[in-house]
C-alpha positions in Angstrom: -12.0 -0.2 -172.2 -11.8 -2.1 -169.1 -14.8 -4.6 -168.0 -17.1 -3.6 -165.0 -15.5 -6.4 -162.8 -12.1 -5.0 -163.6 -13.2 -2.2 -162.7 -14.5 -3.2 -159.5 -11.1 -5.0 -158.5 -9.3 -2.1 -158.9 -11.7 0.0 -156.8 -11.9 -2.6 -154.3 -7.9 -2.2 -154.4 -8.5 2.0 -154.0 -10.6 1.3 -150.7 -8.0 -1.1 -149.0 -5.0 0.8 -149.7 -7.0 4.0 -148.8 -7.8 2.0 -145.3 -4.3 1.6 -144.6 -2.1 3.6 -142.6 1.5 3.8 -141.1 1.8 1.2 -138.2 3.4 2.7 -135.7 4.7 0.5 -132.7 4.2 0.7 -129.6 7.5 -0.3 -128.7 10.7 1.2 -130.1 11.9 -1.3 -133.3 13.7 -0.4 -136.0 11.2 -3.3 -138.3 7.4 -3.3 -137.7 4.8 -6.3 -138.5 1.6 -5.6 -139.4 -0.7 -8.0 -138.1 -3.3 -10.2 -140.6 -6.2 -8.8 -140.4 -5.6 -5.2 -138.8 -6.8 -2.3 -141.0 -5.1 0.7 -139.9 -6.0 4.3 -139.9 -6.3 6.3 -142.8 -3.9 9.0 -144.4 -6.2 11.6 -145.5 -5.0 14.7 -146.1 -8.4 17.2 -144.9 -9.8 18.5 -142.3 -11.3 15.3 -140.9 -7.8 13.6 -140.9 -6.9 15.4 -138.0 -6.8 13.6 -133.7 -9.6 15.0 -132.3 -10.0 15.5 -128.8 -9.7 11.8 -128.5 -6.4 11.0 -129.9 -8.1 9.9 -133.4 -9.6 10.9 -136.2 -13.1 11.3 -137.4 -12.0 9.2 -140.8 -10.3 6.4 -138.7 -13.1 6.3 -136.6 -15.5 6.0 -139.7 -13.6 3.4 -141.2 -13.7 1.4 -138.2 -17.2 1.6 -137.8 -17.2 0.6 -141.2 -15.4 -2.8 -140.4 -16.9 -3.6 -137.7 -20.5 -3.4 -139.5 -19.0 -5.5 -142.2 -16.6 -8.4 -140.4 -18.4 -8.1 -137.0 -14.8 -7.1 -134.9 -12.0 -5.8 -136.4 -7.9 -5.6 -134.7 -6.6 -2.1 -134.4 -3.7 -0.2 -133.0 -5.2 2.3 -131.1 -3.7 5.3 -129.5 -3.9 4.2 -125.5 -5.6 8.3 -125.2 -8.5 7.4 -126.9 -9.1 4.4 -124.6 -11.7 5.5 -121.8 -11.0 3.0 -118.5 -13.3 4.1 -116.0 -15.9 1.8 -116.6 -14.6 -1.0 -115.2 -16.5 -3.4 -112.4 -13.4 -3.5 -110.9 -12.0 0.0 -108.2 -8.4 -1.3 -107.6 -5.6 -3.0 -108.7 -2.8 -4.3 -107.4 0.2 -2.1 -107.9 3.3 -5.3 -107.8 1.1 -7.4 -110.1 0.6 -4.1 -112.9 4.4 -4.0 -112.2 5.0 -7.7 -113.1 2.8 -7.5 -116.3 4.3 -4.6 -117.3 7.7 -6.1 -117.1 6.0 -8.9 -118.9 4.6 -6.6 -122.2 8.2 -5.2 -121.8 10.3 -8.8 -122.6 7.8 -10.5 -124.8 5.2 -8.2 -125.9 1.4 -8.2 -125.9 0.6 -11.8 -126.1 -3.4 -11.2 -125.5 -5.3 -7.8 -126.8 -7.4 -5.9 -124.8 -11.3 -5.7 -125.9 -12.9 -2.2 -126.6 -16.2 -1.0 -127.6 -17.2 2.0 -129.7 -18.3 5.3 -127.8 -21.4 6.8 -128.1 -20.0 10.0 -130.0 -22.7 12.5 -129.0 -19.5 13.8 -127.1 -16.0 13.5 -127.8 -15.6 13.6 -123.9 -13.0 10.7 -122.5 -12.1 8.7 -125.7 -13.4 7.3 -128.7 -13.0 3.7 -127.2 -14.2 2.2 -123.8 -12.2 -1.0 -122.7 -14.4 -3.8 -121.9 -11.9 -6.6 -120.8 -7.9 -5.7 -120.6 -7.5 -2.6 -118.0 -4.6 -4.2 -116.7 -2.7 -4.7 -119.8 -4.2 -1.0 -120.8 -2.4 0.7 -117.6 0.8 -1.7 -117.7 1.4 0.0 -121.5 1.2 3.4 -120.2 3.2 2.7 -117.5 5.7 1.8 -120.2 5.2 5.0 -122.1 3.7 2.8 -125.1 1.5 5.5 -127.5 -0.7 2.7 -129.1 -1.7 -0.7 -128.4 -3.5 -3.2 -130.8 -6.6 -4.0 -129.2 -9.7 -6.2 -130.5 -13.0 -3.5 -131.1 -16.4 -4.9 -130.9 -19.8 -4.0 -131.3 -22.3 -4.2 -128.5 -25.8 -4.2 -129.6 -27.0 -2.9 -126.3 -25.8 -2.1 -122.5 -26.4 -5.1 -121.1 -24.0 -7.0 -123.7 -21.4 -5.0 -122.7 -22.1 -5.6 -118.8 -22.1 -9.4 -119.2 -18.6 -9.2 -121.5 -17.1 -7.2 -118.6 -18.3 -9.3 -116.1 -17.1 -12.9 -118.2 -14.0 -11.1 -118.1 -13.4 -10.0 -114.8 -15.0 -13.4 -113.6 -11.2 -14.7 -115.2 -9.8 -12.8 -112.3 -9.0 -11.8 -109.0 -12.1 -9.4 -108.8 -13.1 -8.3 -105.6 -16.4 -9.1 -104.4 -18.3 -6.1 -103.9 -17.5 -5.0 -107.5 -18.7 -8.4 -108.4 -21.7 -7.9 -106.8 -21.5 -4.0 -108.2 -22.5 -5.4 -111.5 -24.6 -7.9 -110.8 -26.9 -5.4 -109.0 -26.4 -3.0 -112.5 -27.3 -6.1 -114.7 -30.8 -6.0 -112.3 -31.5 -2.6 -113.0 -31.2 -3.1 -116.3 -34.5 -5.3 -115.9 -32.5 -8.8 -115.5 -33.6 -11.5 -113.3 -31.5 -13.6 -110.9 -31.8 -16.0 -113.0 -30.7 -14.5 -116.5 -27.9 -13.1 -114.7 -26.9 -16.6 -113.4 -27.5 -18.2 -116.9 -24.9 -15.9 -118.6 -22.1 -15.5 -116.5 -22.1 -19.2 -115.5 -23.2 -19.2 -111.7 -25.8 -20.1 -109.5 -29.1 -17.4 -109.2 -29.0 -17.9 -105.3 -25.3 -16.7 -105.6 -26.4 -13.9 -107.7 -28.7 -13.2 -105.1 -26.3 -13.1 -102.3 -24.1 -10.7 -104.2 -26.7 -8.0 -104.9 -27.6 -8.4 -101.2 -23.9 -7.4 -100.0 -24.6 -4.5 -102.3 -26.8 -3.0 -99.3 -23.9 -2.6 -96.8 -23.1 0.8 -96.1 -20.4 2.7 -97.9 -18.6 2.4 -94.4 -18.6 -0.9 -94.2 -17.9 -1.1 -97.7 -15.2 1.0 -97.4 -13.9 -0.9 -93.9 -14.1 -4.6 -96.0 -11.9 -3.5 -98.7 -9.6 -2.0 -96.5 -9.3 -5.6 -94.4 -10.1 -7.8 -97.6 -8.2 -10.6 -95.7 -10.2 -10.7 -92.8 -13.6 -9.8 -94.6 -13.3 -11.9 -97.5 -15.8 -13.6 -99.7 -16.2 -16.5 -97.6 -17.4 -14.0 -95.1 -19.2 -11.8 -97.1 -21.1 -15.0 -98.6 -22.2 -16.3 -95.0 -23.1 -12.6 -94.3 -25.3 -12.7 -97.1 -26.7 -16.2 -96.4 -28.5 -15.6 -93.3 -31.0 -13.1 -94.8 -31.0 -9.3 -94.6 -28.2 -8.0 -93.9 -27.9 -6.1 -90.2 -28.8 -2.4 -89.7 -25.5 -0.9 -91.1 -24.5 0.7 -88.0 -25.1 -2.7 -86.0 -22.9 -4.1 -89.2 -20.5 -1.5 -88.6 -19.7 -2.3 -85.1 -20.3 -6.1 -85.7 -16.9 -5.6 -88.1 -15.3 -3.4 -86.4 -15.5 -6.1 -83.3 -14.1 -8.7 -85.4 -10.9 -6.3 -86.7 -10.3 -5.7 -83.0 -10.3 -9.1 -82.0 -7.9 -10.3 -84.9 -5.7 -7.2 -84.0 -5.6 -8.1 -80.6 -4.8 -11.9 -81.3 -1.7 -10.5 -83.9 -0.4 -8.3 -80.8 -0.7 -10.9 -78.5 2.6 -12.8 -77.1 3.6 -15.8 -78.6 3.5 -17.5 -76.0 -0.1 -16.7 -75.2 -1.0 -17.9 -78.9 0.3 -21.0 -77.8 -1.0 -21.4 -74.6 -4.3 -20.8 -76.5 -4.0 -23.3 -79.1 -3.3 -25.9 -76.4 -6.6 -24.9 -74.4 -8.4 -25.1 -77.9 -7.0 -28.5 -78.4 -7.6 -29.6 -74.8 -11.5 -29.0 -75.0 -12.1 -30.1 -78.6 -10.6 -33.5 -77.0 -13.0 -33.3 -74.1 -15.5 -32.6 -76.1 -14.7 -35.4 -78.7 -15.2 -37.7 -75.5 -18.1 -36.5 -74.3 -19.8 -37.1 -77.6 -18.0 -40.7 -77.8 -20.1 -41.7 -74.7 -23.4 -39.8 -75.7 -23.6 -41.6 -79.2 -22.6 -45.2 -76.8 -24.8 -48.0 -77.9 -24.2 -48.7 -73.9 -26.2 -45.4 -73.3 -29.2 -45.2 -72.4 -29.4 -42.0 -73.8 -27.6 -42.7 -77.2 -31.4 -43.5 -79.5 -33.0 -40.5 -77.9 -29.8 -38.7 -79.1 -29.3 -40.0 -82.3 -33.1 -39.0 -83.1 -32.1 -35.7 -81.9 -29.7 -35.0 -83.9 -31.8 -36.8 -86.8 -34.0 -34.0 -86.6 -32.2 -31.6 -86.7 -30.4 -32.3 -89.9 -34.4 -32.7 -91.3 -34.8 -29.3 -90.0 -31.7 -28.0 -91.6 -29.5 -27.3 -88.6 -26.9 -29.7 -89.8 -25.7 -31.3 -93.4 -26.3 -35.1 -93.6 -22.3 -35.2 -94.2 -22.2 -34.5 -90.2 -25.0 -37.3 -88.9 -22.3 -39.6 -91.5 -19.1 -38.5 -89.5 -20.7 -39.0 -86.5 -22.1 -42.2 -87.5 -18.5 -43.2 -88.7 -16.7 -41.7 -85.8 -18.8 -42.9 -82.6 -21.3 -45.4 -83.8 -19.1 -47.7 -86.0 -15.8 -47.7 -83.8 -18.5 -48.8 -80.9 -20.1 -51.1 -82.3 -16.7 -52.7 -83.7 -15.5 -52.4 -80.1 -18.5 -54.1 -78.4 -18.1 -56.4 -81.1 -14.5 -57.4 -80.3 -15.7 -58.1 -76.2 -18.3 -60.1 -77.3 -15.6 -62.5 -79.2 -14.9 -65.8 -77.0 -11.0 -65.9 -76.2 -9.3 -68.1 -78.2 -6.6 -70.6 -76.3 -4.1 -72.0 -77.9 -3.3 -75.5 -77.6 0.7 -76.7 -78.2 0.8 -80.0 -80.8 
């Protein structure tokens, strides 16, 4: 009569074997690996073994849940139907770049896995699985006809967990800005601070700040900024942001719409009018470069009553103390050096 612990073994050895199932690749191969550590789903030959609506079944899904309670995350192939991916931060992608990775999956196979969460199943509505961090690689498979894809599933223990994973992640890309600032202003709904927000995903709360702000422009100028992302980028959309409260959105509107007309124009214009331009704009900034040289003259009269002037304003916060030191470097130095240099006595040299 075998011993208890024997007996245990060899139901421990029931469970694994019973947690296995057929890997099936998803790319053609003749030999399949199965990876250390993945658990597959389960051959079970009832009514529960059956794809639901969802592309898997209610035993696989059980078993998973199972794993995850037990290890924390657990590595599955997935089938890429039970993958919901509209829940994303991020509204576009680019089109070449999902071409490049896909090309990229195709020659030398899934290097990094995408990361999924468990579905609340009150529903079996849009997947059993929502991706958290991977879209990219998620569409590039489909694109490639792939059926599964191994993917790392992790428990969340509540919604704002799986916000701040999506965000980390998409803070690793190219994400555009107003998503950014899509989630931070979910994260604050959620009952975060500025602060919190900034703490987890590694920024400063002013900037968190500025984000949520942009999340007050109209869906026009939304729409207008994504459509012209290089000329109302985040550089602009930060300075926007900066100043305060953003404009009434149809004096926003026709604020942007005033700047796309004036870079169109500039695009359409002659190239021989560009240049003609860039010489006037060098022509002034040296007349103005002059100008200051003798304002800021220790042989000006004017030049303390300046300097304080411009010291206050850099108290006030008009200007950085980086410009008061170029213009210190740039106008006081050189003419103090050069006043320096008249004051010198000539030297005569004497033959021996």
């Amino acid at each position: 009569m075998p011993s208890m612990k024997e007996a245990a073994r060899k139901n421990l050895e029931k469970m694994v074997k019973g947690a296995a199932r057929e890997v099936v690749s998803s790319r053609s191969a003749p030999v399949q690996k199965v990876r250390a550590g993945a658990v597959a789903a389960p051959q079970i030959d009832d009514e529960e073994s059956k794809p639901s609506a969802g592309g898997i079944s209610k035993a696989a899904l059980q078993q998973v849940k199972e794993l995850i309670a037990k290890n924390g995350r657990t590595i599955q192939k997935v089938p890429l139907e039970s993958i919901q991916l509209n829940e994303n931060i991020r509204e576009a992608y680019d089109e070449i770049a999902l071409k490049q990775l896909a090309d990229s999956l195709s020659k030398d196979g899934l290097i990094q896995f995408p990361t999924l969460a468990l579905k609340d199943h009150k529903s079996d509505v849009g997947g059993a699985f929502i991706c958290k961090n991977g879209h990219r690689r998620i569409l590039a498979a489909k694109s490639l006809g792939w059926k599964t894809i191994e993917c790392i599933i992790l428990p969340f223990a509540s919604a704002k967990d799986e916000l701040y994973h999506t965000i980390a992640a998409n803070l690793r890309e190219d994400v555009f800005y107003l998503d950014l600032a899509s989630a931070y202003q979910q994260a604050a709904r959620l009952g975060e601070s500025d602060e919190a927000i900034a703490e987890r995903s590694g920024v400063n709360p002013r900037t968190v700040g500025w984000y949520r702000r942009l999340t007050r422009m109209s869906p026009d100028c939304q729409l207008l900024a994504r459509q012209n992302a290089d000329l109302f980028h985040a550089t602009w959309a930060i300075k926007l942001a900066r100043q305060g409260e953003l404009p009434a959105p149809a004096v926003l509107l026709k604020q942007m719409e005033a700047l796309l007309l004036r870079q169109k124009a500039f695009q359409n214009a002659a190239p021989s009018d560009k240049a003609e331009s860039q010489l006037k704009d060098k022509a002034m900034a040296k007349i103005s470069r002059e100008r200051l040289k003798i304002a800021f003259s220790p042989s000006n009269e004017q030049s303390k009553h300046n300097w304080d002037l411009v010291e206050n304003l850099s108290k006030s916060g008009f200007i950085s103390p980086k410009v008061i030191e170029r213009l210190r470097k740039n106008f006081l130095e050189k003419a103090n050096n050069s006043l320096a240099k008249r004051a010198e006595p000539k030297r005569t040299q004497v033959e021996l």
